[in-house]
C-alpha positions as CSV (number, residue, x, y, z in Angstrom):
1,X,0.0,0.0,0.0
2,X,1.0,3.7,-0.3
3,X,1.8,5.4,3.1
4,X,-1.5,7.4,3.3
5,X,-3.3,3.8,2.8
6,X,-1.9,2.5,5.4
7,X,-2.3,4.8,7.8
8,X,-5.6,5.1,6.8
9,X,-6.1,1.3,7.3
10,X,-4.2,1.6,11.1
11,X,-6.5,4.1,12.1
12,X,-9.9,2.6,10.8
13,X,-8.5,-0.9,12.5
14,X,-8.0,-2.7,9.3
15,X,-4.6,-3.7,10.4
16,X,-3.8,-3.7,14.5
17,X,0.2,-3.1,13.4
18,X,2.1,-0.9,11.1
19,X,5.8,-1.7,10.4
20,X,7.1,1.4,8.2
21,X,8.9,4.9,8.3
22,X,8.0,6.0,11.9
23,X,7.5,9.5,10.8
24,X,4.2,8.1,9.4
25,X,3.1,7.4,12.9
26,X,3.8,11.1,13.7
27,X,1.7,12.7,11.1
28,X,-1.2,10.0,12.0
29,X,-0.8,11.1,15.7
30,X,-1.7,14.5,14.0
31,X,-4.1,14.1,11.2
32,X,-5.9,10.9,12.5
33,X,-5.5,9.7,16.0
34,X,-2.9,8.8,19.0
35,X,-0.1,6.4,18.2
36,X,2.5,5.1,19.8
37,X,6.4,3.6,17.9
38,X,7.2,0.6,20.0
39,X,10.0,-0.5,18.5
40,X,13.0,0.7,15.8
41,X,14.4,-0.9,12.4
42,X,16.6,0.6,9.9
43,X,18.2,4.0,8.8
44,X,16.3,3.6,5.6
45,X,19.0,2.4,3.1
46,X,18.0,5.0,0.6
47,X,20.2,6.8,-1.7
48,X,19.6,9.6,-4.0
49,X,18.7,8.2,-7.0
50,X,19.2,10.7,-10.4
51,X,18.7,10.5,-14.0
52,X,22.2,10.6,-15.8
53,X,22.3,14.2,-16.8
54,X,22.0,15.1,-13.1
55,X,25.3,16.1,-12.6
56,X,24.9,17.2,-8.5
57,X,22.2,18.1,-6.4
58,X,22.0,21.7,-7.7
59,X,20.7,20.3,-10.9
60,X,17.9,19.3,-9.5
61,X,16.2,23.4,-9.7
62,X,13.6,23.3,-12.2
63,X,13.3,19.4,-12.4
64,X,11.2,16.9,-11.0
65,X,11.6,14.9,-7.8
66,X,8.7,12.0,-7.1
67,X,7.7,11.0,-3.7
68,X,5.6,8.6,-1.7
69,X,3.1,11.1,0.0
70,X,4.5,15.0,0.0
71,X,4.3,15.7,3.7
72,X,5.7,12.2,5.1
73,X,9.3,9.7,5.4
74,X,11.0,10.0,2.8
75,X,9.8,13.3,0.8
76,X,10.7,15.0,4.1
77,X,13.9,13.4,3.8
78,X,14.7,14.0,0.0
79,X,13.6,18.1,0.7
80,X,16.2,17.8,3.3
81,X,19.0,16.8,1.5
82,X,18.5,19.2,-1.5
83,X,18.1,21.6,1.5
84,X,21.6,21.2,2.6
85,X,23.0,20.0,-0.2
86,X,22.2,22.4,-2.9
87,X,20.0,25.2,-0.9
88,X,17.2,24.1,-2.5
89,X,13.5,24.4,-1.3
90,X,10.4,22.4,-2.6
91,X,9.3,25.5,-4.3
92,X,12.1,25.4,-6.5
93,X,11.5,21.6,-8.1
94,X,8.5,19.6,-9.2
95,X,7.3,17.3,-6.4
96,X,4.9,14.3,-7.9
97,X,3.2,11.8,-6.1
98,X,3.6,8.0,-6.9
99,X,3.7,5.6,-4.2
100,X,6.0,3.3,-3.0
101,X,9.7,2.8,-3.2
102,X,9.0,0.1,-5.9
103,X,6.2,1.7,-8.1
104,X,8.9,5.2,-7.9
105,X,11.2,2.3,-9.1
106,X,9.5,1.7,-12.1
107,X,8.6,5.5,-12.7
108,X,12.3,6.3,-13.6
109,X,13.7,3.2,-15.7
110,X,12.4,2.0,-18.9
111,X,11.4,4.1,-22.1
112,X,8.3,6.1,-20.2
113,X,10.7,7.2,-17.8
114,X,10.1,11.2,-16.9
115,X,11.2,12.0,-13.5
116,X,14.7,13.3,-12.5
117,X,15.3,11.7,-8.9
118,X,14.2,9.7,-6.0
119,X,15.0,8.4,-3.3
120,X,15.6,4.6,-3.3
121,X,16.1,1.5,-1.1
122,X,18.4,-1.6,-2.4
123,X,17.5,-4.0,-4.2
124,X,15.3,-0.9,-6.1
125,X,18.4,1.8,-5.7
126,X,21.0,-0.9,-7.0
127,X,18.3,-2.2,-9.9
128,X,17.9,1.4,-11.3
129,X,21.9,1.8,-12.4
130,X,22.7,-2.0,-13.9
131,X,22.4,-2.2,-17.4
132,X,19.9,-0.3,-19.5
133,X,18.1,1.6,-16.9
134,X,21.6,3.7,-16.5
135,X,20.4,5.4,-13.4
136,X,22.9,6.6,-10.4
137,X,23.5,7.5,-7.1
138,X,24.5,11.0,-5.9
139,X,25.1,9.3,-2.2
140,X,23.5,7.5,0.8
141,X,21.0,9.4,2.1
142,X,22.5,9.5,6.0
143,X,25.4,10.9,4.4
144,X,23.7,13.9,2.2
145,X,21.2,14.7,5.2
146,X,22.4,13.0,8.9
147,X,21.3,10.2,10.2
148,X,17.8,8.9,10.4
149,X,15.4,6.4,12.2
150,X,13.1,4.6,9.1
151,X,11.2,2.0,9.7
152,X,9.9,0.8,12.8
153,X,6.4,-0.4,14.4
154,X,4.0,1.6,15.5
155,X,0.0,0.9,16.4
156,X,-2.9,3.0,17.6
157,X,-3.1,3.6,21.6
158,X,-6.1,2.8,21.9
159,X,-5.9,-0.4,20.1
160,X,-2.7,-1.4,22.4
161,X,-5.1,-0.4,25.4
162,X,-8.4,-2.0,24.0
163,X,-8.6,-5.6,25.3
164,X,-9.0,-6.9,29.0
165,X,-6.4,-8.7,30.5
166,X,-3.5,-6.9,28.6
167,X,-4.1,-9.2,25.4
168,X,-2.8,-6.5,23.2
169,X,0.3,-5.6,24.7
170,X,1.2,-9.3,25.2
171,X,0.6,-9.8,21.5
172,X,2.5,-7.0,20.3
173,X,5.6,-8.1,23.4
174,X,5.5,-11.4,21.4
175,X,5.7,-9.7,17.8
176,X,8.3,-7.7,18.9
177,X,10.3,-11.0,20.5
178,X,9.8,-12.5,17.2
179,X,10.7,-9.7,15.1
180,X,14.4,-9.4,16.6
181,X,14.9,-13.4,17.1
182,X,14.2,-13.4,13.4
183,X,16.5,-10.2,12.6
184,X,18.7,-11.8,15.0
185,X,19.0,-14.9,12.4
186,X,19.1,-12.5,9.0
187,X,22.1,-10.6,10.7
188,X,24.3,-13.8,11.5
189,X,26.8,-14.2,9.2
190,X,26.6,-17.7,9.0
191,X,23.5,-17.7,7.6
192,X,24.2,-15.5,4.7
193,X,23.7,-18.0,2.3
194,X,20.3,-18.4,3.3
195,X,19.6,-14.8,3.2
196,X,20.6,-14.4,0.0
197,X,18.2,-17.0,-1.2
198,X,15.3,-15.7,0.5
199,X,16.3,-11.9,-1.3
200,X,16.5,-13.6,-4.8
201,X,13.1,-15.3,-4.0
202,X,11.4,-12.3,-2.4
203,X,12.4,-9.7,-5.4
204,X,13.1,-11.9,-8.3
205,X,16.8,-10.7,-8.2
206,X,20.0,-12.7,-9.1
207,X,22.9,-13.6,-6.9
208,X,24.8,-10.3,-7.6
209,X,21.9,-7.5,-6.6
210,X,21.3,-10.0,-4.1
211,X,24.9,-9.8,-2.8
212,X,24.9,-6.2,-3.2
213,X,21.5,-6.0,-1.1
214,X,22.9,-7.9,1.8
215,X,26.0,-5.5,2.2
216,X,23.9,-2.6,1.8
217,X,21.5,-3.5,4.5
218,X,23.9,-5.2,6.6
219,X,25.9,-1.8,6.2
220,X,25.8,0.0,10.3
221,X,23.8,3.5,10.5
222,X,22.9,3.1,7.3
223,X,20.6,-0.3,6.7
224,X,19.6,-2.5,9.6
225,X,19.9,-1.7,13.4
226,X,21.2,-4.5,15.4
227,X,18.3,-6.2,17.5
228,X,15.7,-3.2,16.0
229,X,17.2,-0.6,18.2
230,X,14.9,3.0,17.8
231,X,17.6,5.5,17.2
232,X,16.5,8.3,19.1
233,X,19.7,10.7,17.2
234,X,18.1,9.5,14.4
235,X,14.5,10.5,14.8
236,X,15.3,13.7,16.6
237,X,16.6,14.5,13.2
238,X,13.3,13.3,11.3
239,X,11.6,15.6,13.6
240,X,13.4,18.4,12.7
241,X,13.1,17.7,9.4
242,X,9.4,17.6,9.5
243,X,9.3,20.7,11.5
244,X,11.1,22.6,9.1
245,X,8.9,21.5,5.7
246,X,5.7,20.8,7.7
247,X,5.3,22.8,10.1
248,X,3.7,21.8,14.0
249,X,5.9,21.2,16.4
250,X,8.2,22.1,18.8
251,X,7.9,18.2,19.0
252,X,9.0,15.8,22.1
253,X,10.8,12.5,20.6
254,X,9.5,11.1,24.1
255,X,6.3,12.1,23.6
256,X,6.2,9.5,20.5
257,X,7.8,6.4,21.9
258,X,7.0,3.6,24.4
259,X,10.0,1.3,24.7
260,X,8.8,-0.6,27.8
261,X,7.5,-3.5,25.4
262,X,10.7,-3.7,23.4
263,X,12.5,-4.2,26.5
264,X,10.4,-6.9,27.6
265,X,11.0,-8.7,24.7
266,X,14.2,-8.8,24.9
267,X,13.9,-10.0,28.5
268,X,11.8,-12.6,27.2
269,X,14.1,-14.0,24.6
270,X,17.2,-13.7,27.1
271,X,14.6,-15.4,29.3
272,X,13.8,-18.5,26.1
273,X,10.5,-18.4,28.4
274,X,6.9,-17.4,27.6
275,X,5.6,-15.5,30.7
276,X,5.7,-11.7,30.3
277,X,4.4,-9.1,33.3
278,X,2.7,-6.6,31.3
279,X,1.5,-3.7,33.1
């Protein structure tokens, strides 16, 4: 789904958990109802991906950048880095709406392709400059614009407070348990091999953007975070960031974030039991 989908679908209970860019739990906290990021992820893994006349940043005035949804993730973070990198405010580029990473993908390879830069996550970012599609990278995105907490799990408060006898929270303690003993396993070396199977399988890829997909997210502060750790440094910044384009604010990180679950999941993995105290 598109990021406005699913946060439409989280707050109309379609779906009881959302595992994406954690600044869409801020602007659904603001636009649609309470919610609470238990839990961290990744630094996003997206690079700025350009056309091949794009020589810099600064080209990008007077061209066209396309974007998930406008005023969330990772349009926020793509006006930041033409921000700092080039002095460039949205006013002075096209911004178009097309959806996620994969349909952008698509937007700016092949012979239809009419949009100057995006920002992309592997395999999609290392797909778009093999062969024909010719595309490139001007840089990582923590690199061009600081570091950033992505993706993460967030959930409606009153859906985590709903049910009698904590069953919610227990749930979501379990998810989270599962989430980093299977994260756990992806990030063990010796099971590389494995991983890279399940990456061909998962995005029709061969070996070599398979490869190249590990390393990236396996790369520290830029793809995964070991044991889904919510980089606070990192979300500080996606704060400001969405202060500065957006508007609201002044924003507490604090205010956002409820760790206590995370923490007893690890407990209960270092544990290997199945009891939680959930208060």
């Amino acid at each position: 789904p598109t990021s406005l989908e699913l946060r439409k679908d989280l707050a109309d209970g379609q779906i009881d958990l959302a595992f994406a860019a954690v600044d869409n739990s801020v602007l659904t906290y603001e636009q649609m109802g309470e919610t609470v990021i238990l839990m961290g992820g990744d630094s996003s893994g997206n690079e700025f991906i350009v056309q091949p006349d794009v020589a810099s940043l600064s080209d990008m005035a007077n061209r066209t950048l396309i974007v998930d949804y406008p005023s969330s993730a990772f349009a926020l973070q793509a006006f930041n880095i033409l921000k700092i990198g080039a002095g460039l405010e949205p006013t002075d580029y096209n911004v178009v709406k097309v959806g996620s990473t994969h349909r952008r993908y698509q937007a700016m390879v092949g012979e239809n392709a009419g949009y100057d830069a995006s920002l992309l996550y592997a395999p999609f970012s290392i797909l778009s400059q093999q062969g024909t599609n010719n595309l490139k990278s001007l840089g990582k995105a923590t690199s061009l614009g600081g570091a950033y907490q992505s993706m993460g799990l967030f959930v409606m408060q009153d859906w985590l407070h709903a049910k009698a006898n904590n069953a919610n929270k227990i749930k979501v303690t379990r998810f989270i348990a599962a989430w980093i003993k299977g994260l756990r396993w992806a990030m063990d070396p010796s099971n590389k091999h494995e991983v890279l199977i399940i990456l061909q399988s998962q995005f029709e890829i061969d070996e070599d953007i398979a490869q190249q997909t590990y390393s990236a997210l396996m790369t520290p502060g830029f793809g995964l975070t070991k044991d889904a750790e919510f980089l606070f440094g990192g979300f500080e910044n996606v704060l400001r960031i969405r202060e500065e384009f957006v508007g609201g604010g002044p924003y507490d990180a604090d205010s956002f974030v409820d760790l206590k679950y995370y923490h007893e999941a690890l407990k209960l993995l270092d544990s290997d039991g199945l009891e939680l105290s959930i208060s």
